[in-house]
C-alpha positions in Angstrom: 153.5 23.3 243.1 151.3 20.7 241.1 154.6 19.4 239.3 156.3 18.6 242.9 153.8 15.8 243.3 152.6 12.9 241.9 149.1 11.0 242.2 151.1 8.0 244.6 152.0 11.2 246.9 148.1 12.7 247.5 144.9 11.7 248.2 141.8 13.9 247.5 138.4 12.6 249.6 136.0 11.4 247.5 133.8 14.0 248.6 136.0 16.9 248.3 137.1 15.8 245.0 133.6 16.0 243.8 132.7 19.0 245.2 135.7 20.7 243.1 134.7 18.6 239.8 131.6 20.3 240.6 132.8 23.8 241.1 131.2 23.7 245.0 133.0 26.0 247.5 135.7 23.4 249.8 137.2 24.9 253.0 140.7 24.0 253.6 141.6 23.4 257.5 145.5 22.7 259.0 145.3 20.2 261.3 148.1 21.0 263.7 145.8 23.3 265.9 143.8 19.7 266.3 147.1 17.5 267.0 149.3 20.0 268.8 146.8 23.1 269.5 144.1 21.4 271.9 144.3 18.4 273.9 141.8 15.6 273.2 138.6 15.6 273.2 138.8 19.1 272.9 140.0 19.0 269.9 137.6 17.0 268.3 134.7 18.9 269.5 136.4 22.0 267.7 137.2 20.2 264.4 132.8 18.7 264.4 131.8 22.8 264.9 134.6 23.7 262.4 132.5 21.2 259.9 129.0 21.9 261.0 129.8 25.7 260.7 131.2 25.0 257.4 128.4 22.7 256.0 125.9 24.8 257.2 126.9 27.8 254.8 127.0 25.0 251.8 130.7 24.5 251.2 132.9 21.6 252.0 135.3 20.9 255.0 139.0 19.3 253.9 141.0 18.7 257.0 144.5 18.3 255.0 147.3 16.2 256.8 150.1 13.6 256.0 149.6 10.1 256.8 152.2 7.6 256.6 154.0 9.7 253.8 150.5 10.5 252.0 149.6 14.2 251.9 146.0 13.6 252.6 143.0 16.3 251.4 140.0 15.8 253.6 140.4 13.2 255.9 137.9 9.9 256.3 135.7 9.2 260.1 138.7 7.2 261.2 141.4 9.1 260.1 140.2 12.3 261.8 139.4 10.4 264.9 143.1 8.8 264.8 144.9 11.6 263.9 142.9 13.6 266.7 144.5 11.2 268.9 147.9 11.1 267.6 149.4 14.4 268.9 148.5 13.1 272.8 150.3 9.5 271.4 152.9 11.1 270.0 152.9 9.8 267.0 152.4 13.3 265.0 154.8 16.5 264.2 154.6 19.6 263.0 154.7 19.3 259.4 155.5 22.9 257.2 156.6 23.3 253.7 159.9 22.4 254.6 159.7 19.4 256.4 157.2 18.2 253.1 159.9 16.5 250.8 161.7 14.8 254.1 158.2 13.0 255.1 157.6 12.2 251.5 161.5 10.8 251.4 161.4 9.0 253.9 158.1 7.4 253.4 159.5 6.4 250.0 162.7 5.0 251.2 160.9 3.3 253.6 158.4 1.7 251.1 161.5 1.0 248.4 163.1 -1.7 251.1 159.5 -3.8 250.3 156.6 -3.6 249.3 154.0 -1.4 250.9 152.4 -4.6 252.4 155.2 -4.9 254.5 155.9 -1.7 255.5 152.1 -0.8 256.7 151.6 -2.9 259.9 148.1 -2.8 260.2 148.9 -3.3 264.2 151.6 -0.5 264.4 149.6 2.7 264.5 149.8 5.2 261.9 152.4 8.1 261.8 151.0 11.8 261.0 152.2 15.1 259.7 150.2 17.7 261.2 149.9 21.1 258.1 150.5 24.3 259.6 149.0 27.0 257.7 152.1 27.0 255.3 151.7 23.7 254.2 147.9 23.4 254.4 148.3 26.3 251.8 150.2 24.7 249.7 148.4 21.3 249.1 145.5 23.0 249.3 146.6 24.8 246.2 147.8 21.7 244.8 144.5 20.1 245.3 142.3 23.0 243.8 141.4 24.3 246.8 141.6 28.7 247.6 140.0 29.0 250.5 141.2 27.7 254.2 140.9 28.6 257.7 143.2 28.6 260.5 143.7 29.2 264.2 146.0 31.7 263.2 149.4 32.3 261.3 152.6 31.7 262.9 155.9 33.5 263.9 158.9 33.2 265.4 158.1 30.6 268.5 159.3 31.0 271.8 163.5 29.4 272.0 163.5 29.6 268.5 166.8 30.4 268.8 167.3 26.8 269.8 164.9 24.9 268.3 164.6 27.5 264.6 160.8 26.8 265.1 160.5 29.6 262.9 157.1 30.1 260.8 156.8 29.8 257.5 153.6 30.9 257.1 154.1 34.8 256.5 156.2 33.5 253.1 154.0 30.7 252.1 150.9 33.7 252.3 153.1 35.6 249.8 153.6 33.0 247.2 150.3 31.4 247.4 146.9 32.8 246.0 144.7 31.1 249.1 142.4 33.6 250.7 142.4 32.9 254.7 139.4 32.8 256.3 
């Protein structure tokens, strides 16, 4: 995976990225069950236990997301809070392994017609990609990271036949060498 990316494409948290320079135990957590799983606030209250319940047994928490093209590993005060607002806003999606390269894409094409002083509106408010387990694995790997935890693993969604809303999780938990928690 490491050779699909590039350092303009990810962002490690300061304090994540020490942690694994320091060979501490970091949690990776998807963040779709906190744009698209549980309305606000109820989401944040869920992702502060998921951290205190995580600090308290000495590792790390990494919320892992994609923000305005960025895959991002850990996620700052205001980021969380923003992107914990987004899904009600409608300004995040789903974001799997496959829809990865597309965000990235288009984030880049975007940035190409000027410079990335233009493009980011400081007024316009951000755009997120909300990791299902899939691709929360996969940039978690990417990032160093083997453990996560989840809400749970995916399927076949209801009107999938429509929509082909269809999980990639199952295949993603075959090719990557994460342990869920």
């Amino acid at each position: 995976y490491r050779s699909r990316f590039s350092s303009s494409n990810i962002e490690i948290l300061p304090e994540v990225k020490h942690a694994l320079s320091e060979n501490k135990p970091v949690v990776a957590l998807e963040s779709t069950i906190l744009s698209h799983g549980l309305p606000y606030p109820e989401n944040k209250q869920l992702s502060h236990d998921l951290s205190r319940i995580i600090r308290s047994r000495g590792a790390v928490p990494a919320t892992i997301a994609v923000k305005d093209g960025i895959c991002k590993v850990g996620l700052s005060e205001d980021d969380l809070e923003d992107l914990l607002v987004s899904g009600v806003e409608g300004r995040a999606r789903k974001c799997s392994t496959r829809d990865l390269p597309f965000i990235l894409a288009q984030h880049q094409k975007s940035t190409s017609q000027g410079s990335s002083a233009e493009f980011i509106n400081t007024e316009e408010k951000r755009q997120w990609g909300a990791t299902t387990v899939a691709s929360t694995m996969r940039l978690a790997h990417y990032a160093g990271i083997t453990t996560f935890v989840t809400g749970g693993t995916g399927g076949c969604h209801r009107g999938s036949e429509i929509t082909m809303d269809i999980s990639a999780d199952l295949i993603e938990l075959s090719r990557t060498p994460e342990g869920g928690g």
